[in-house]
N, C-alpha and C positions, 0 to 999 in steps of 0.2 A: 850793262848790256853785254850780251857774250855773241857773237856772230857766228852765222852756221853751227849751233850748241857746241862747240870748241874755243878752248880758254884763247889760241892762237891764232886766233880770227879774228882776234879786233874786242880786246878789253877796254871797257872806258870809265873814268872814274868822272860822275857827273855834282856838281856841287851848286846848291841853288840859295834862294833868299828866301826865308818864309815871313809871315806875320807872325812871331809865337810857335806857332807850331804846324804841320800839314797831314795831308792824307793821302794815303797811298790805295789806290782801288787796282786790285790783283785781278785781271780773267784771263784763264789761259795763259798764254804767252805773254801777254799784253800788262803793260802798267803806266796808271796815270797817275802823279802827280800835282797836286793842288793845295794850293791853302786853305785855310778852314774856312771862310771867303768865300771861297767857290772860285778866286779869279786866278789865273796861272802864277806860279813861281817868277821869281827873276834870275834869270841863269849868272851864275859867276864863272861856273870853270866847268867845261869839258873837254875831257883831256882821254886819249885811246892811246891803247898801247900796238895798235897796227892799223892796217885799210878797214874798214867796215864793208860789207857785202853792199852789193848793190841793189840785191832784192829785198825791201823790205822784209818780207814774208821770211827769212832766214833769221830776223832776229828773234832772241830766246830771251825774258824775263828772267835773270836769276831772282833780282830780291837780296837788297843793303838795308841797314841798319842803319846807316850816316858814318860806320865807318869799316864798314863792309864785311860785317860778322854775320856770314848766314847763317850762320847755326843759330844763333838768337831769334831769328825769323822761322826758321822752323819749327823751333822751340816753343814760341808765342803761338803757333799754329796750334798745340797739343791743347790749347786753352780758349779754343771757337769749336763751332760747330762740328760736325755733331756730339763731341765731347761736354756735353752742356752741364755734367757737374764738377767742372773746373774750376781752377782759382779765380779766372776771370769773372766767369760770371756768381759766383758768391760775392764777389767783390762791387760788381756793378751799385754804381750810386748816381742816380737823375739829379737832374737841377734842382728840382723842388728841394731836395734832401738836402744838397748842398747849400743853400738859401736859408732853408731853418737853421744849418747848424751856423751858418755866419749871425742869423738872429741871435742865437742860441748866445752865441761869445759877444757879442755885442752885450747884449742884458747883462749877464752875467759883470763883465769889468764895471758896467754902470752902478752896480748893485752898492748898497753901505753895507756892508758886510759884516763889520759891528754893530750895526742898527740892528741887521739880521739874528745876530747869534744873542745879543739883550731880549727881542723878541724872542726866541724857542726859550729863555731862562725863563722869561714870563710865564707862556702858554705852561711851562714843568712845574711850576710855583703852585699857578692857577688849579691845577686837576690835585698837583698833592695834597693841597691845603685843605680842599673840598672832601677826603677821606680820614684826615688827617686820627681825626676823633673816632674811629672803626677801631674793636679794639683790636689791639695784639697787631695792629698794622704797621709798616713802617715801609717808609721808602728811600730810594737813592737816586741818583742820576748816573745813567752811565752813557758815555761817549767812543762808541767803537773805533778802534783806530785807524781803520783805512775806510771801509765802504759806509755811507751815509756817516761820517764823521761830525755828528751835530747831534746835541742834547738827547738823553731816551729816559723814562722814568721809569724804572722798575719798583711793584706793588709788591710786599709777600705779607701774606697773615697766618696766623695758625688756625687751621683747617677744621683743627678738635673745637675752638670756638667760633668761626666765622664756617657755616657749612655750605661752602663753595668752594671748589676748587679753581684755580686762574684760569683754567682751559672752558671750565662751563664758565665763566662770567665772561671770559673772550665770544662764546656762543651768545648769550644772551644781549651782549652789547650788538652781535650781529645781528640777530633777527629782529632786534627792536625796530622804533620810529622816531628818531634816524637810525640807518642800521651805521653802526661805527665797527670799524674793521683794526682790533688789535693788530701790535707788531709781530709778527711769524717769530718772534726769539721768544711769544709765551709757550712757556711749558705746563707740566707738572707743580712745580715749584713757585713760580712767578709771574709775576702780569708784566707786559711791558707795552707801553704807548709812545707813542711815534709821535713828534709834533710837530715838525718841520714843512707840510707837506699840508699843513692845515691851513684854511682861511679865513681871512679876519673874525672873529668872535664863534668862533668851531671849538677853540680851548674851551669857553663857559656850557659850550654844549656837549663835551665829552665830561665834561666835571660832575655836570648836573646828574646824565643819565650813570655815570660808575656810581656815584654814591648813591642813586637810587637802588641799582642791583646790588651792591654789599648790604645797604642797611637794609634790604627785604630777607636776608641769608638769615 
């Protein structure tokens, strides 16, 4: 607090208790103070560097930080309203969000993770083996090495004998019934199916319908 808006009038350094953390509600001149609670602070230390006025109405709001950096408070000010495409609110995250993502890491450490990764070797088994006998077919597993870092089968055949290309069999896997939505890494060249993402007995059903569109080709 600055007395009659001059530093010489009565600077005061105020220090409180909070629960965790507080809130500070700015209007005007005026600043309140509060725990997230709703219930008042507990004062430790207030300490002025002169008299204070004696008319209320003379005191001025600067605005601390907890260690008296107002430039950081005005700073934080460039990222509220009406600046609204700010860091802050790009940032903004609700409770719900934060609640799924504590689900989220919870599941996740529970997970057998080697149970997991025998599973997607399965479901890659399962679809390869089911083309297996398509001629001029052959496949591989490939394992990307940062994004989606788990099991991918890559399909390629020769085109002069199998007349489909991998992008029309990713088409027709889509609009069938069930429509099956190939991995975005098929091209030109190659088919690629995802299995990680599949649910129980969804491998036999991706097997069934690939080998039914190669062997109509």
């Amino acid at each position: 607090m600055v007395g009659g808006g001059a530093p010489d009038r009565g600077k005061c350094t105020i220090e409180v208790v909070v629960d965790g953390a507080a809130e500070v509600e700015i209007r005007g001149d005026q600043g309140v103070l509060r725990n997230l609670s709703g219930n008042p602070p507990q004062w430790r230390r207030f300490e002025c560097t002169g008299l204070l006025p004696s008319n209320p109405a003379e005191f001025r709001f600067a605005g601390v930080d907890g260690r008296g950096r107002q430039d950081l408070v005005r700073a934080a000010r460039l990222n509220g309203p009406p600046n609204s495409d700010s860091i802050g609110r790009g940032m903004k995250v609700n409770k719900e969000e934060m609640l799924g993502m504590l689900v989220a890491i919870e599941l996740y450490l529970k997970r057998d993770h080697a149970a997991d990764w025998k599973e997607w070797e399965r479901r890659v088994k399962i679809i390869a083996d089911s083309v297996s006998n398509v001629p001029t077919l052959t496949t591989d597993v490939e394992i990307p090495p940062i994004a989606n870092h788990v099991p991918h089968l890559n399909i390629r055949w020769d085109q002069n004998r199998v007349k489909l290309s991998p992008l029309e069999v990713m088409k027709q896997l889509r609009d069938g019934d069930p429509s099956i939505e190939a991995n975005p890494g098929t091209d030109k060249n190659e088919l690629m199916i995802g299995v990680w993402m599949l649910q129980p007995g969804e491998a036999e059903i991706v097997a069934r319908r690939l080998r039914a569109v190669l062997k109509s080709a």
